[in-house]
N, C-alpha and C positions, 0 to 999 in steps of 0.2 A: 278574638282573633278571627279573620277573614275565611271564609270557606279555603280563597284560593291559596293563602299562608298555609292553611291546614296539607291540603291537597300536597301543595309544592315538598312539604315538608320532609312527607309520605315517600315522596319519590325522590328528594335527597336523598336522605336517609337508606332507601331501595339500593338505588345508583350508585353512590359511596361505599354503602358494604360489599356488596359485590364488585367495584371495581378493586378494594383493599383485598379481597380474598382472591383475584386474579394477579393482584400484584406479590401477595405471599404467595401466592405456589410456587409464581414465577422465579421469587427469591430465593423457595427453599430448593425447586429444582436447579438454579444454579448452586449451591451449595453441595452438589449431592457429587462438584470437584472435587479429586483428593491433593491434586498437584498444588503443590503451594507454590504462590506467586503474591511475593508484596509489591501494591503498586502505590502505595501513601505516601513515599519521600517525594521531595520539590514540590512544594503544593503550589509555591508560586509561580513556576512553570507552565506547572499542568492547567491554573488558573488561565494564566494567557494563551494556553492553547486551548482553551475551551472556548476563548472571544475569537480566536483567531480561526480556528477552523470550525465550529458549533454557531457560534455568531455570527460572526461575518464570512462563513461559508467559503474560505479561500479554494478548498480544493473545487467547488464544485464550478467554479469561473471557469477551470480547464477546456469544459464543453460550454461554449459562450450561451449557446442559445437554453441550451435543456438549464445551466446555470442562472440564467434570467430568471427563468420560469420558477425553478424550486426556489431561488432566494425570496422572488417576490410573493408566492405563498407562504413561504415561513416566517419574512418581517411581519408580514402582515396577520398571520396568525398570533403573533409574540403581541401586535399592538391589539388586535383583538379580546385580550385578554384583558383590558379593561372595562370592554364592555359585555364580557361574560363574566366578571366578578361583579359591574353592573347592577346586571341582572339577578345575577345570585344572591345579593342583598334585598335588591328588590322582592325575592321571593317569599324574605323573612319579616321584611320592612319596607311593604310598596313605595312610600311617600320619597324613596333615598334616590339621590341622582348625585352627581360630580360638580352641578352646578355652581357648589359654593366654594369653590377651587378655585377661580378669577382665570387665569390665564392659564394655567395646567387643562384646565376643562377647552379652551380654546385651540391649547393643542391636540389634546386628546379627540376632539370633535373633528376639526379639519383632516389631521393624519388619517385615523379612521375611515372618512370620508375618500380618501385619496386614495387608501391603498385596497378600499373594499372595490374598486372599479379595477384596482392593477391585478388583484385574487381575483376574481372573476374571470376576465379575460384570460390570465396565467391558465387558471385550472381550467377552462375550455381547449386552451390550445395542448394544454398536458394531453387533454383525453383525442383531441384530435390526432395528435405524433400518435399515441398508442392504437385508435380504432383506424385511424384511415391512411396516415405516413404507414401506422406500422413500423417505425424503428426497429431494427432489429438486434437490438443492443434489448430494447423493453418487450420480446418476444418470450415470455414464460408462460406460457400454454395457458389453456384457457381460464382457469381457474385461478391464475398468478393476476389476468387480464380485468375479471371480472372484480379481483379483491382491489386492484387498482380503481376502475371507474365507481365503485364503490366509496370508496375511501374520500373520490376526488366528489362525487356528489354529495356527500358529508359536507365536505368543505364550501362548497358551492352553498348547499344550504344555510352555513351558518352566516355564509356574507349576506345573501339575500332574506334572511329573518331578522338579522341584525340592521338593514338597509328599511324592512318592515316596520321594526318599531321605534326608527327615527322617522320617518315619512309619518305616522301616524302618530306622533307625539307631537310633530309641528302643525299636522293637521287639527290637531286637538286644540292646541294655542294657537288659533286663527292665522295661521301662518305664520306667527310672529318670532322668530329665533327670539331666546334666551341671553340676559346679558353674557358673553364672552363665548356665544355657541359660534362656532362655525363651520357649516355642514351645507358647502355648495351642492352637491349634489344630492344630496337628500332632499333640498329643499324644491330646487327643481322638479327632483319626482313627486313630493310630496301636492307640489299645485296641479301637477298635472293630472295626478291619480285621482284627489281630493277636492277638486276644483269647486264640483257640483254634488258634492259627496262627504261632506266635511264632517253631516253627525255622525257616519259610521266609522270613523276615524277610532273611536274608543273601543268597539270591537274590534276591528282592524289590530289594533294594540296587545289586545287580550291572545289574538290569534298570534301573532309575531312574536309575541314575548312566552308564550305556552312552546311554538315550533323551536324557537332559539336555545329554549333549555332541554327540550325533550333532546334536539339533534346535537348539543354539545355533552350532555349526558351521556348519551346513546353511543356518540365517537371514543367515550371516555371508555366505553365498556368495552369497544367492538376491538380496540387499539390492542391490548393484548393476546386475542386471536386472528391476528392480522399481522400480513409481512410489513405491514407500517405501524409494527412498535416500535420502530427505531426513533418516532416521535418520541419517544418517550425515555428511549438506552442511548439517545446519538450523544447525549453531553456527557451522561457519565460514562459511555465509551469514550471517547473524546478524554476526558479529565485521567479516566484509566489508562489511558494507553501509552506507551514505553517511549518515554525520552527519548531524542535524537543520540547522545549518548548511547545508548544500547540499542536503538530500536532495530537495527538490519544485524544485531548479532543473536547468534544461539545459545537458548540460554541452557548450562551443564548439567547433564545428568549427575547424580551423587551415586558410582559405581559401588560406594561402598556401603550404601545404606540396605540394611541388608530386610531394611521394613517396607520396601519397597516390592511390591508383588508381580509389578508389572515394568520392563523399561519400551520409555515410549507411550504413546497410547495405540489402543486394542477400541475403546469402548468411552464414550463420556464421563463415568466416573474417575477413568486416567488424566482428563481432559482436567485443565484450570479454569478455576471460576471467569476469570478475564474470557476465556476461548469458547465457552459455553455465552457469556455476555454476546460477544462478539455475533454469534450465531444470532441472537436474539435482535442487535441491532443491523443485521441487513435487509436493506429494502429491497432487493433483486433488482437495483439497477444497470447490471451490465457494465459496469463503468470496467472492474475489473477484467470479464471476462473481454468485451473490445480490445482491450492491450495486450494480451496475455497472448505468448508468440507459440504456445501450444495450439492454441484455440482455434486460432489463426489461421494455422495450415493445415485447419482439418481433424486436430487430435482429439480425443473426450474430455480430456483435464477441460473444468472449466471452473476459476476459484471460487465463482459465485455459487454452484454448486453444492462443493467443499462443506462452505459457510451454510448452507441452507440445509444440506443432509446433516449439520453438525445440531441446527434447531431442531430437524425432523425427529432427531433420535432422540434428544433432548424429552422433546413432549409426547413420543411414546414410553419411553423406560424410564423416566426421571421420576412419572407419578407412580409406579411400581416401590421404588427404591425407598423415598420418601414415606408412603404409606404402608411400605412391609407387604403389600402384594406377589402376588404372582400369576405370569401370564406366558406359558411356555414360550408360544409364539415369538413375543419380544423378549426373551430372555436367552432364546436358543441362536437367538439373530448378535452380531456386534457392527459396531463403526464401523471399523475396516473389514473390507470384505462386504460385505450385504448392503449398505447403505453405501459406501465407498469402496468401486471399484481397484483391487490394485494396481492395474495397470493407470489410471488414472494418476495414482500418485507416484510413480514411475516417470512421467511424463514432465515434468515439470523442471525448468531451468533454473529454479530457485532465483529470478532475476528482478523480483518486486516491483516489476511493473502495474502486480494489481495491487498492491498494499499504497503505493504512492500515488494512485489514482482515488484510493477509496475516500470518501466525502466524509466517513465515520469511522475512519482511524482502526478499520478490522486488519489483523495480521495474519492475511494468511498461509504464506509460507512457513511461520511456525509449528501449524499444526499438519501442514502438511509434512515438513520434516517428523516431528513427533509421530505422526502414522509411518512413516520410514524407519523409526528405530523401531518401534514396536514387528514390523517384518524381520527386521534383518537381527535384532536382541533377542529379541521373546519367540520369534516363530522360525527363525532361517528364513525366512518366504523370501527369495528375491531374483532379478533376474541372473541367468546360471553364468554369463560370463561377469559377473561381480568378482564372482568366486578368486580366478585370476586377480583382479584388479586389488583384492582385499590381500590376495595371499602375497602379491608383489608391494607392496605396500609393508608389509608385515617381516619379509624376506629382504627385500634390496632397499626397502625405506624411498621406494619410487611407484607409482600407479604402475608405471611401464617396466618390463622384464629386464631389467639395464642391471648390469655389474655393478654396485656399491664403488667400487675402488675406480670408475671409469671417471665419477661425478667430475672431476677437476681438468681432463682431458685439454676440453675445449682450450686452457691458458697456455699451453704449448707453447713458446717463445715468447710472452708477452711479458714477463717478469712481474709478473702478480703473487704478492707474497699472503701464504694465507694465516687466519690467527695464531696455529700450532708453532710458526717461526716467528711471526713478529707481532705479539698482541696488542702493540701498540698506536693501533692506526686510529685515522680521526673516525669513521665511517666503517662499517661491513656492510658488504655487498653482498645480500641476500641472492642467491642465482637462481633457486628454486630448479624443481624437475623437469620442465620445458627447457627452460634455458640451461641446465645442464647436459642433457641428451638428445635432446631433437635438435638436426641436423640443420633445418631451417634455422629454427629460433636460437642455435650457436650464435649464427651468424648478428643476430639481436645483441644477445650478449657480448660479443665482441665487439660491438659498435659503440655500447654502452659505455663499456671498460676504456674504450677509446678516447672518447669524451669524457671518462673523467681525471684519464691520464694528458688530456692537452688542457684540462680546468685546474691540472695539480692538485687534485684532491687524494688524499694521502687515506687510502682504503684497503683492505684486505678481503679477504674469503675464507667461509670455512673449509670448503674443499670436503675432502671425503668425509669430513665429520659433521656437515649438511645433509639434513634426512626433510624425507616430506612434509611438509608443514601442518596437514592434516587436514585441508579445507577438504576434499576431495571425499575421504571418511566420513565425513561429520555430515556434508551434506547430504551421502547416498545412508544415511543413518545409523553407520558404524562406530558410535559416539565411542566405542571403548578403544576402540583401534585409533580413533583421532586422539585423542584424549590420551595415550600413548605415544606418538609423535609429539604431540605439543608438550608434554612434561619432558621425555627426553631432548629434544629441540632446548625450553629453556633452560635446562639445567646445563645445554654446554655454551650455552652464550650467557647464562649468569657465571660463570665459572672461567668466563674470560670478563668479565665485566663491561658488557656490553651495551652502549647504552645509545645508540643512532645506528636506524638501518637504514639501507637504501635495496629497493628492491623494482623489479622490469614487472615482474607480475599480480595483477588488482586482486587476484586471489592471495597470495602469499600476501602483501600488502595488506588487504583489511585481516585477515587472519591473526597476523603481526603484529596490527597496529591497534587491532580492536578484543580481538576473541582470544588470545594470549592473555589479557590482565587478568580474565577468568581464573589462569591457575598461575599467578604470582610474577607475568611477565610482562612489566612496564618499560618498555622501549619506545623511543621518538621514532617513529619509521617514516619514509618519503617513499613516494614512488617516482619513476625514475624521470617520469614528463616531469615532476615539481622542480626535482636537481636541475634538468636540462632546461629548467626555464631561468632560475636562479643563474645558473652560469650564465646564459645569453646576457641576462640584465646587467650584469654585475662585469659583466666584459672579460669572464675568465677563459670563452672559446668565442671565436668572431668569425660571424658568416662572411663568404665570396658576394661580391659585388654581377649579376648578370647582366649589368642592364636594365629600362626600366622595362622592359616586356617582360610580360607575364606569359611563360613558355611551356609550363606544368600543368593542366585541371587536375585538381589534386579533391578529394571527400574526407573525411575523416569518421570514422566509425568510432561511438563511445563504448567503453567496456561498461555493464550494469556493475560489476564490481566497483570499480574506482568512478563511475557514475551516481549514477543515483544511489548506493550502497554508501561512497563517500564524497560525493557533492564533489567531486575534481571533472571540470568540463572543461576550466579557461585555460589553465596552464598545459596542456596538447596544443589548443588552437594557439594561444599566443607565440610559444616557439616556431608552429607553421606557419602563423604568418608575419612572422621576420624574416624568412625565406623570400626574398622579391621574384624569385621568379616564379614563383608558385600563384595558379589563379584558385583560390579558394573558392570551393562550393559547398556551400549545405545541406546534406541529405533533407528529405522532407520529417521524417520521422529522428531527431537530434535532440540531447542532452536530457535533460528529465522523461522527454518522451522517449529515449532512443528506442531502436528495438533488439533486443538478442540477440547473440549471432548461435545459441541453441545449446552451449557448449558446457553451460554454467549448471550447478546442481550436480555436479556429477554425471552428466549428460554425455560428455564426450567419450564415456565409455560407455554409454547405452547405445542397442541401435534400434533403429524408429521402424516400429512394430504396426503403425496405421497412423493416416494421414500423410499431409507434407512435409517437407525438410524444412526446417528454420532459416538454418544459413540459406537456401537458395532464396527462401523470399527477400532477408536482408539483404544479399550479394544482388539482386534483379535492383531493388533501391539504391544500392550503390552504383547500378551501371547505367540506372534512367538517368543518371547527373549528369552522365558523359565526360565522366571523371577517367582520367588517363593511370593516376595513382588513388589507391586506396590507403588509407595510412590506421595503422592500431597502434596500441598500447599495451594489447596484451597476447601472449602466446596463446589461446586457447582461439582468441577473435581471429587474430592470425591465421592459422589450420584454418577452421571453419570458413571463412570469407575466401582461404586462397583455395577453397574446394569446390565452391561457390563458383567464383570466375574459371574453373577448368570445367564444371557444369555445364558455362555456358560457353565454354570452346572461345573464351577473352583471353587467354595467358599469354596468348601473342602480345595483345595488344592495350592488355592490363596488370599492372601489377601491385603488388601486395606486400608495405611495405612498414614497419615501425619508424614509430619518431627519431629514436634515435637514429638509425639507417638512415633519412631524410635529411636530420640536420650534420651528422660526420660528413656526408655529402658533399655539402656545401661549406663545411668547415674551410677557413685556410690555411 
């Protein structure tokens, strides 16, 4: 056997055990979850979403340009991988090449070729955004900075070692490619470099083939103490990560397991294994915190963070736990609180802006909420006008201090009959606690009720025996009080056999339609733009004729509830624009991107403690349109945006209206 077989061998061998014992820890430190989360049903789902966003990179096209760049380092790393398997035979078995492949080797050679110049250029301009643009999205202090240009001169190296000992392998064969090589640009460099230089072509070789494995070794190690392991966690985050099915719902605590030490999480051992992953595969690219309409205006939440203190604490207390240590310091410390600020998680509109941005599928609003119930379960810790919010909630079955017996008010002459006299309608009409008490969003609700009384749709209410749906709870962390509403809720509408709701707000709506089958209540639910689009189509309410001038600028703001939460963008816009006299404008920031209008998470009963207001930056977006109407879908958007335009002293000359409002309008 060859000195350098010998040699190579040495430092496989080296490389490989130590990168295996960096990958056990890693495994046993995620392990060191109690919360159990199975994530193994639908494989073949989870398969296509690993091509779909791991493979061909769909979320990260979102940001066209920083998307170019990571795709074409990562195709081109994936096809690289032939010629670092190559090599690595080569190391056992010099005389071995791909050669006798025919036409696989032809491709393998040209791609190669092709995309070692597009890596190249990529990771240059990567490190140019980060050292000289300075993006401020890839601003993580210095040390975040350095483990990036690091990582990216890795990468740089392996192109140009690998570009080494093609150049020097053609040099060796008198310039002559190989039957079915083809390797334009290698070969180019190869005359150029070798021109007059051809014997040393075999050193040349020796060098380029020793740097290529030393530096793809050396990546292999560095990778688990680097915030670019996610090379390594993005697909099986990706492959783990929660179906559209479930994925924007929360998933229940078991109140009654009484093996449970902790509700909520405190500390990473509360944390699931998936949420500890999660930590492990974030690269700190901003992508989240860019969106994130806390961040935005100034506030400390910032979800990238979240995720990164969730790694930090990980790999200080995880190798305690594991190996039976102890180390005051990190033992006296937990998650919440020391690493994570509470107010921090206070701040947050639960609105998954950064979860639907993320490139590797990290959730983190879950564990944001999870550090929520562990304040408000396990510690009381929370802010002191909850107090009210919870106690009212618990008292009048409303966030707000409203009479229980008032819920039904608003139907005053309208002859709306509710389940207790007539349980036999097609539909119930969920009103929820906006639309039964606020004074504005009556007016919603009666508009609603209107349109469905000239579409003839034969619907009821439960009237005083409608209590809060529990969104409100659950998201400010109060899982047992929600979880209380949502059991008593379904057990009075299984109890009328209830099986189609229709509801005006995206909160009660996904609550309804998604977070309900949790404890046993599978209802068809609509929200009330889907109804009012179906009527238009179907010709059961028919809009006024004005004209063909367009005499309205009208915006539309999406709810993150019934947005991105439940993919309903078209059917809002489609009923506004069968309204002819409406001139439609598109906010800049719309539909998967929208932005929050601040209210959601339980928000609207916070009040903003540092930085800026949400709604105002949304409502300033809504007024750059020079939109005359603002139009929502939801009571919470509503408030918010019409607080907004009184901010900015527009109420003269703007107004603030739901769809339904819009289209009865125009009704004939």
């Amino acid at each position: 056997m060859e000195v350098k077989s010998i040699v190579f061998i040495l430092v496989f061998i080296l490389s490989m055990g130590f990168f295996f014992y960096s990958a056990r820890n890693l495994i046993c430190y995620m392990l060191v979850a109690k919360k159990a989360d199975n994530r193994f049903g639908s494989i073949g789902i989870r398969i296509i979403n690993v091509f779909k966003y791991a493979i061909f990179q769909k979320k990260l096209f979102r940001f066209k340009i920083a998307g170019i760049l990571h795709s074409l380092i990562f195709w081109g790393f994936l096809l690289f991988l032939f010629a670092v398997i190559e090599a690595l035979i080569q190391g056992f078995y010099p005389p071995f090449s791909y050669e006798s492949t025919g036409y696989f080797f032809s491709l393998v050679t040209f791609v190669q070729d092709i995309f070692g110049v597009l890596v190249i250029v990529s990771v240059l301009l990567a490190i140019f955004r980060r050292v000289v643009l300075k993006v401020s999205r890839l601003e993580v202090g210095k040390a975040g900075k350095l483990d990036a240009i690091f990582i990216l001169s890795l990468i740089f190296l392996v192109c140009v070692s690998m570009f080494g000992q093609n150049t020097a392998l053609i040099a060796k064969h008198n310039f002559v490619l190989q039957p079915n090589e083809l390797r334009p640009i290698s070969y180019f460099l190869s005359t150029f470099f070798y021109a007059d230089n051809a014997n040393s072509a075999n050193l040349f070789f020796e060098i380029f083939w020793w740097m290529h494995i030393v530096v793809v070794l050396g990546f292999l190690n560095v990778l688990p103490y680097s915030k670019h392991l996610h090379v390594l966690t993005s697909i099986p985050n990706t492959f783990f990560s929660n179906l559209y099915s479930v994925r924007n719902t929360l998933k229940p605590i078991n109140l009654e397991d009484e093996s449970l030490e902790n509700f909520g999480v405190a500390d990473i051992e509360h944390l699931s294994w998936k949420q500890i992953l999660d930590g492990y595969s974030c690269t700190e690219c901003g992508r989240c915190e860019s969106v994130c309409p806390a961040a935005t205006v100034g506030k400390s939440l910032s979800p990238r963070e979240i995720i990164v203190q969730i790694r930090k604490r990980t790999k200080d207390k995880a190798p305690l736990l594991v190996n039976g240590l102890t180390n005051e310091d990190v033992q006296n410390k937990t998650l919440v609180h020391d690493y994570i600020p509470d107010l921090n998680l206070w701040q947050c509109t639960t609105c998954m802006a950064c979860v639907q941005e993320c490139p590797v599928m990290i959730e983190h609003v879950d564990s944001i909420v999870d550090m929520r119930r562990n304040l408000v379960l396990s510690e009381s810790q929370f802010p002191s006008n909850l107090n009210n919010v919870f106690k009212s909630i618990e008292t009048n079955f409303t966030p707000w201090a409203f009479n229980p017996a008032d819920r039904a008010n608003w139907t005053e002459g309208m002859d709306i009959k509710t389940m207790s006299e007539d349980p036999n309608g097609e539909i119930l009409f969920w009103v929820g606690c906006a639309g039964s008490y606020d004074a504005r969003y009556q007016k919603v609700t009666k508009a609603f009720a209107k349109l469905m009384q000239k579409g003839n749709v034969d619907f009821r209410i439960l009237g005083t025996e409608e209590k809060c749906n529990g969104d409100t709870a659950r998201r400010l962390g109060n899982e047992y009080l929600a979880q209380s509403m949502m059991q008593e809720n379904i057990e009075k509408l299984n109890s009328y056999n209830v099986k189609k709701i229709v509801t005006a707000c995206p909160h009660c709506f996904h609550s309804l339609k998604n977070e309900y089958k949790q404890f046993g209540g599978n209802f068809e639910v609509l929200h009330h733009s889907e109804m009012i689009e179906d009527l238009l189509s179907k010709g059961k309410i028919e809009l006024t004729k004005n004209g063909e001038k367009k005499e309205e600028k009208l915006t539309y703001h999406d709810s993150c509830y019934l947005g991105r939460y439940n993919n309903i963008f078209d059917s809002p816009r489609k009923s506004l624009g069968k309204v002819n006299k409406i001139d439609y404008i598109e906010m800049e920031r719309n539909k998967t991107r929208g932005f929050c209008c601040g209210a959601g998470g339980g928000r609207m009963f916070l009040e903003d403690e540092e930085g800026g207001k949400i709604n105002i930056e949304r409502t300033k977006e809504a007024l750059d349109t020079g939109a005359e109407t603002i139009a929502a879908a939801c009571p919470f958007c509503m408030t918010m945006v019409t607080d907004g335009v009184k901010h900015f002293e527009k109420n003269e000359q703007v107004q603030v209206k739901d769809i339904a409002e819009i289209i009865l309008e125009n009704t004939k």
